[in-house]
N, C-alpha and C positions, 0 to 999 in steps of 0.2 A: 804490217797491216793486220795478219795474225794476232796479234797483242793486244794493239791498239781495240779490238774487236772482242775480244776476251776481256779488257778492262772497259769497255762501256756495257757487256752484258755482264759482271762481276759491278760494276756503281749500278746498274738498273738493277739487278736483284737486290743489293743491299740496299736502296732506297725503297723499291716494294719489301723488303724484310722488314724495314722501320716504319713504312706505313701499316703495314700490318700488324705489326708489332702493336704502335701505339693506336690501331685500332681496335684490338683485343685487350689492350688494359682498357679503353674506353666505353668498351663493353661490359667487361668484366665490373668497371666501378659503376655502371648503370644498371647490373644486376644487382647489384651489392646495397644500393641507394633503392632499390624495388624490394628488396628481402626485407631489408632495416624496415621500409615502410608497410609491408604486409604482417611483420612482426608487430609494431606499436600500435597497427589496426586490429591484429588480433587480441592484442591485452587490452585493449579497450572496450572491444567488444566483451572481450572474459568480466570485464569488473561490470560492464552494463549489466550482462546476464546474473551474474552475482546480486546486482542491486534488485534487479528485477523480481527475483529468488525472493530476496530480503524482503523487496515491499508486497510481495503474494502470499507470503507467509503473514507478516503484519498486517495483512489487508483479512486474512484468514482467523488471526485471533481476533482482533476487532469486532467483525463481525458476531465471533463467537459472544462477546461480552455484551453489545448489542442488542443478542438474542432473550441473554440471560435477563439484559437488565428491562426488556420489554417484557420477559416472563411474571419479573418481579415485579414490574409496573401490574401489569393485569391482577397479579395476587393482589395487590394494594389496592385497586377499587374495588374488586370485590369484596376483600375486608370492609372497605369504608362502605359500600351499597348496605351491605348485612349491620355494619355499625347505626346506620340511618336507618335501615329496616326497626331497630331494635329501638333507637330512637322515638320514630314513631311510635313504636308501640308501647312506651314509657311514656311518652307525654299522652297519649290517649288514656291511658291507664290513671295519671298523674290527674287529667281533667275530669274523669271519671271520680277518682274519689275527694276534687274538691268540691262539684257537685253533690257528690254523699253528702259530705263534711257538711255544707251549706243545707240541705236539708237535714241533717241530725242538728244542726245550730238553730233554726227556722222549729223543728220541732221541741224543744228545747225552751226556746224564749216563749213557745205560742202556748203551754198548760200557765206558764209564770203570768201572765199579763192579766 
């Protein structure tokens, strides 16, 4: 009886030893399947940030150029304001001495007649 009692607690422990057993590798590989996935979520996040980097810099020079090329806009009208200033005041100057002109012409024809 002895025995017989000794080999049912000697198969209950070996069968609790292999339940546990292969409940700790069960664990183990659903640690192991949590890590791998914390891993491939952190390199993804690494390359988002990376990009992000990328396009805040690129976003940085852009701007920069932007700037320049609105600076260079604004010199350009006002080159062209002061070009049409100048304008004007050539064609008034221009209509000024073709009325000269028209009166030295006018005086000119008026002793002849």
């Amino acid at each position: 009886m002895e025995d017989a009692l000794k080999n049912r607690i000697v198969i209950i422990l070996a069968i609790s030893t292999t339940i546990f057993f292969f409940g700790t590798l069960s664990f183990y590989n659903s640690a192991m399947r949590q890590k791998s996935g914390r891993d491939k979520e952190m390199a993804v996040r690494l390359q988002l940030e990376e990009k992000i980097n990328k396009f805040s810099q690129e976003r940085s020079a852009l701007e920069e150029r932007a700037k320049a090329k609105e600076k260079e806009a604004e010199e350009v009208r006002t080159a062209l304001e002061e070009t049409k200033g100048i304008l004007v005041q050539e064609q008034l100057v221009n209509q000024g001495l073709k009325e000269e002109l028209k009166n030295v012409t006018k005086l000119k024809e008026a002793p002849g007649k």
